[in-house]
FIKEDREN-436623 format. One record per residue: z, x, y of N, C-alpha, C in turn. Coordinates in steps of 0.1 Angstrom, whole numbers, padded with zeros to 4 digits, always signed. Layout:
residues N
ZXYZXYZXY...
end
This chain:
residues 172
+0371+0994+0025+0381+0989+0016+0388+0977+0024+0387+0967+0015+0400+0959+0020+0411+0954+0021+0419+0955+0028+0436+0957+0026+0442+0942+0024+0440+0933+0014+0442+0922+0009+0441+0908+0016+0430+0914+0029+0432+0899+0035+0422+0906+0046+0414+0894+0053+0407+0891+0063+0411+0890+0081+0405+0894+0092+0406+0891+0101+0406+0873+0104+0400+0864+0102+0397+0851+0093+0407+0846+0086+0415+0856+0079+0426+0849+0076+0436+0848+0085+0441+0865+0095+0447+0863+0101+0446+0852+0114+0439+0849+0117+0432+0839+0129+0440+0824+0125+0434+0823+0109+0438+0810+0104+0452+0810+0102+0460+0820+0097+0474+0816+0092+0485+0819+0100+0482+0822+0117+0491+0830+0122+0488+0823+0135+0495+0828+0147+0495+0826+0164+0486+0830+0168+0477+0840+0165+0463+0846+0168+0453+0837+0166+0447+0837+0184+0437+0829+0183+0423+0831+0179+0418+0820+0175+0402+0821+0175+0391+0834+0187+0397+0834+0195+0390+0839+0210+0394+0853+0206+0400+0854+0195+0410+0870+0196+0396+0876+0187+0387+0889+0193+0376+0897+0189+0383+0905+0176+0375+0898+0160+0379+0908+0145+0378+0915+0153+0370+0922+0152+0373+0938+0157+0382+0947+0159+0395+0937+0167+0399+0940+0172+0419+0940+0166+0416+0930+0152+0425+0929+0140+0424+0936+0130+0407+0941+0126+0408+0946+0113+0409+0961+0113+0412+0966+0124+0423+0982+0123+0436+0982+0120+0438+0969+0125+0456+0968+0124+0458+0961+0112+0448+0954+0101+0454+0952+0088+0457+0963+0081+0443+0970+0081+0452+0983+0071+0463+0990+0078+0465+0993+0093+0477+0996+0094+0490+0987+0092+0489+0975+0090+0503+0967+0090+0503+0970+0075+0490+0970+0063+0498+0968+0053+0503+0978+0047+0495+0993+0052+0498+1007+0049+0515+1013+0053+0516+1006+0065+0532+1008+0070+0544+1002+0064+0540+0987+0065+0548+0979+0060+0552+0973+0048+0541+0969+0042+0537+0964+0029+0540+0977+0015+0533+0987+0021+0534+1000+0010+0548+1003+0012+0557+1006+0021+0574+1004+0018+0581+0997+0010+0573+0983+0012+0583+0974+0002+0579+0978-0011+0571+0979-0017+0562+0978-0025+0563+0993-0037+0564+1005-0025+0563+1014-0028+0548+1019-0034+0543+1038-0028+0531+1038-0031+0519+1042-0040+0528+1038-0054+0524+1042-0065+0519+1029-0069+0524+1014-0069+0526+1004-0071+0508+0994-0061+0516+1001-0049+0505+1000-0037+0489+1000-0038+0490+1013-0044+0478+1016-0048+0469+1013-0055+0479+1012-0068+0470+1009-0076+0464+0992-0072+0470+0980-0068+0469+0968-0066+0459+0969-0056+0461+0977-0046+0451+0977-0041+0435+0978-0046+0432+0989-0052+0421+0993-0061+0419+0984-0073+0430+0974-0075+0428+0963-0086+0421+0954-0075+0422+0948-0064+0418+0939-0058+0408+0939-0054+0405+0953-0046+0389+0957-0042+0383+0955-0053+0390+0959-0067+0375+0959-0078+0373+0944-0082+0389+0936-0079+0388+0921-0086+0390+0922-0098+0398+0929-0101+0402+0927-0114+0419+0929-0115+0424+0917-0105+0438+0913-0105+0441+0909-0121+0453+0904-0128+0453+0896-0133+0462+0885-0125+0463+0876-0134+0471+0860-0132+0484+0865-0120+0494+0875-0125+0505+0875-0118+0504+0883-0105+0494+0889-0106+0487+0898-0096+0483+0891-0085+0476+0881-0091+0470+0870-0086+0477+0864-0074+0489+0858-0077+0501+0852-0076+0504+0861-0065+0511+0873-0068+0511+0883-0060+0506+0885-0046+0491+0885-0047+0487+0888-0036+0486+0881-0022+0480+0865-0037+0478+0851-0025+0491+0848-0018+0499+0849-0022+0514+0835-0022+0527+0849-0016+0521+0862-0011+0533+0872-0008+0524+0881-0004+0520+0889-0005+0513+0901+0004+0507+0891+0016+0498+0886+0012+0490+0883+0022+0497+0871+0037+0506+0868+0032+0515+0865+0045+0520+0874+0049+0525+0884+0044+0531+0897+0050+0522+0904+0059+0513+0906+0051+0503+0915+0062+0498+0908+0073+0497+0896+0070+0491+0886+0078+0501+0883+0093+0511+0882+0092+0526+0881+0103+0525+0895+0108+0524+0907+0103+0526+0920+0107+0515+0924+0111+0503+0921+0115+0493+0922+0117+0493+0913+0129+0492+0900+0131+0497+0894+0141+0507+0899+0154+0519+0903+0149+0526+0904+0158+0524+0921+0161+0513+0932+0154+0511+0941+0166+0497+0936+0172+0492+0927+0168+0479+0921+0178+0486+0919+0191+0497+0910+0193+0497+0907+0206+0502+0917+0215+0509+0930+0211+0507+0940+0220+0495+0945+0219+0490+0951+0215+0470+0953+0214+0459+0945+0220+0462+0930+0219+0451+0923+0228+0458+0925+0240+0471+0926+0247+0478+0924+0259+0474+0938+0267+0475+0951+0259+0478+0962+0269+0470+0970+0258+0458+0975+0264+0448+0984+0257+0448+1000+0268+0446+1013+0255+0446+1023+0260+0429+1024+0262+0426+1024+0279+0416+1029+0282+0415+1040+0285+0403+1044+0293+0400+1058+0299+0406+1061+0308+0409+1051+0315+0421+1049+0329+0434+1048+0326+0436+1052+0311+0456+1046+0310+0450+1034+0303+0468+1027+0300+0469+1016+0296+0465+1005+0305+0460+0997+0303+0453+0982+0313+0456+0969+0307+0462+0964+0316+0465+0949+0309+0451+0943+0311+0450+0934+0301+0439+0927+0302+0439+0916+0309+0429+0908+0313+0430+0897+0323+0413+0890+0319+0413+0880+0325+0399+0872+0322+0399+0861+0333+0388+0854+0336+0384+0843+0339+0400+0831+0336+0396+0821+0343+0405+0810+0340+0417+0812+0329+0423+0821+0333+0441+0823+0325+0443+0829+0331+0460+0827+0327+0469+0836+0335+0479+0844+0322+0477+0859+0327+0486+0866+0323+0498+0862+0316+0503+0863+0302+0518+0864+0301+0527+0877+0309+0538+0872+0309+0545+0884+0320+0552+0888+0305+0562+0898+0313+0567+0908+0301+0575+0902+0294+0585+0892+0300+0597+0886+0293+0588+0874+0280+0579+0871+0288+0569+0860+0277+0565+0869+0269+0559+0883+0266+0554+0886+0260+0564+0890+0252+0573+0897+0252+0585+0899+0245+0588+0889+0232+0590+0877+0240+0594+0868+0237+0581+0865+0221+0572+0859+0227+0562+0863+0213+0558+0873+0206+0564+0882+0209+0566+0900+0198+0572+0895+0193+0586+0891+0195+0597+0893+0189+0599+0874+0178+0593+0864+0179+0586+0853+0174+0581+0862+0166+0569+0866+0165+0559+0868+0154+0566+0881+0145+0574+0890+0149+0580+0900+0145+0590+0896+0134+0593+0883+0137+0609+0877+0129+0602+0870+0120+0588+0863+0119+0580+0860+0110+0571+0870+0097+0572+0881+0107+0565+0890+0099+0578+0895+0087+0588+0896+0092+0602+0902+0087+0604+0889+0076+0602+0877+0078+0604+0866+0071+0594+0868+0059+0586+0872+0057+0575+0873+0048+0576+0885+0038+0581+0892+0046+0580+0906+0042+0590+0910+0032+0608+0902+0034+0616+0902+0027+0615+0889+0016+0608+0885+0015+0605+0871+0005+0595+0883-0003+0588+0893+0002+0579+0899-0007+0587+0910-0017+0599+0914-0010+0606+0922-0017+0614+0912-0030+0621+0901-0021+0624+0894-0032+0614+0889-0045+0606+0883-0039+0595+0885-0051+0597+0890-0060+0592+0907-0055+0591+0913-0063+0603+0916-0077+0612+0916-0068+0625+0921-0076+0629+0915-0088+0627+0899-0085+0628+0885-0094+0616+0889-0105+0607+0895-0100+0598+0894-0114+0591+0906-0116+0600+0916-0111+0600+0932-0119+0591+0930-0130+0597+0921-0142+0594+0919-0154+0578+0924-0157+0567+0915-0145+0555+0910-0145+0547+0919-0143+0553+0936-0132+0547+0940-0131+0552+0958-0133+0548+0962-0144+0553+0976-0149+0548+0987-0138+0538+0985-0130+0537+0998-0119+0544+0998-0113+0548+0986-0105+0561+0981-0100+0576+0992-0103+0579+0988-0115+0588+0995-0120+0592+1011-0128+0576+1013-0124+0570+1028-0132+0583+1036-0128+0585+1049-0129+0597+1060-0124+0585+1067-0114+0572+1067-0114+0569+1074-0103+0567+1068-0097+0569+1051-0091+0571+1043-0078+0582+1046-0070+0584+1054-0066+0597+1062-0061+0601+1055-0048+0593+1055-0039+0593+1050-0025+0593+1037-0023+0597+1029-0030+0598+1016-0030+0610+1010-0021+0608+1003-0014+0626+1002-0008+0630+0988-0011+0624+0978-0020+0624+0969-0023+0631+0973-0035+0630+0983-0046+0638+0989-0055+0648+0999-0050+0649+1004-0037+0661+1010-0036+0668+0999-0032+0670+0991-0026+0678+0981-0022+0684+0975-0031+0674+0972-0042+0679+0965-0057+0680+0951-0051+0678+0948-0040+0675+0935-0034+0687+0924-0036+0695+0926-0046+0703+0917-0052+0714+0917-0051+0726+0914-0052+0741+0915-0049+0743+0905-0062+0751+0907-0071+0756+0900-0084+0745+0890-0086+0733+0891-0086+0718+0883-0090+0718+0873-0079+0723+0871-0076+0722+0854-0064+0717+0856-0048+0719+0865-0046+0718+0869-0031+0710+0882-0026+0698+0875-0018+0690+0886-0017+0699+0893+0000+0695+0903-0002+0698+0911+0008+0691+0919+0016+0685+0913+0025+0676+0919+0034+0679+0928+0045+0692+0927+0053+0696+0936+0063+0688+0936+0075+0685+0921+0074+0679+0918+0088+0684+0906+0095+0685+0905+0107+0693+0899+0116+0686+0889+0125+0680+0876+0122+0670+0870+0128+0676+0865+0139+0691+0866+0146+0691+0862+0157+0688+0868+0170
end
């Protein structure tokens, strides 16, 4: 199954390099979008979009949906747990930082430093997906079903007197 987006994509749309082994991404899309994505979204709503997309039979706003807002979301959040995952893998010996030929290691403060970059990107995508959503409730009735319960993009109601999204995140 595929969780709305490519290892290929993440390569192309994010900090993650070319040299970075799929393999080694496409565990962590379905985990970024199962964690992250299915919160905002909630997993009634989740689902089913999902199983609309593997089969391809999005429609137009669906469409819209997945290219122009999921798929950045998963794509940033996917990214920024790659670079703890390429940096520090659990071997047989414990955790091992990795090392190679001709490079040098990020140290911890650098690596921080781009967690927490790609983290505040992922967070940037993620709350644009809630807003999305909320703005055009209208378009999508699973969305707003009563058994999409777990949505946090609908518990938040995202809105303050219609003008002001409210995310509750702190990008400094």
């Amino acid at each position: 199954m595929d969780y709305f987006l490519t290892p290929n994509y993440v390569i192309t749309t994010t900090n993650i390099g070319r040299s970075v082994d799929q393999t080694m991404i496409t565990p962590v899309i379905a985990t970024s979008a199962d964690m992250w994505v299915r919160s905002i979204m909630g997993t009634e709503f989740y689902q089913y979009l999902l199983v609309e997309y593997n089969a391809q039979t999005l429609n137009a706003s669906e469409t819209i949906l997945v290219a122009d807002y999921i798929k950045p979301a998963v794509a940033w959040r996917t990214a920024s747990e790659v670079v703890i995952d390429s940096s520090i893998q659990i071997r047989n010996k414990g955790a091992q930082k990795q090392t190679g030929d001709y490079s040098n290691d990020a140290d911890f403060a650098q690596l921080g430093y781009i967690t927490k970059n790609t983290q505040q990107k992922a967070m940037f995508y993620e709350n644009r997906l809630s807003q999305y959503l909320w703005e055009n409730r209208d378009l999508f009735p699973e969305f707003m079903d009563p058994d999409n319960k777990d949505s946090s993009a609908k518990k938040t109601g995202c809105y303050t007197q219609g003008s002001n999204f409210q995310s509750g995140i702190n990008f400094m």
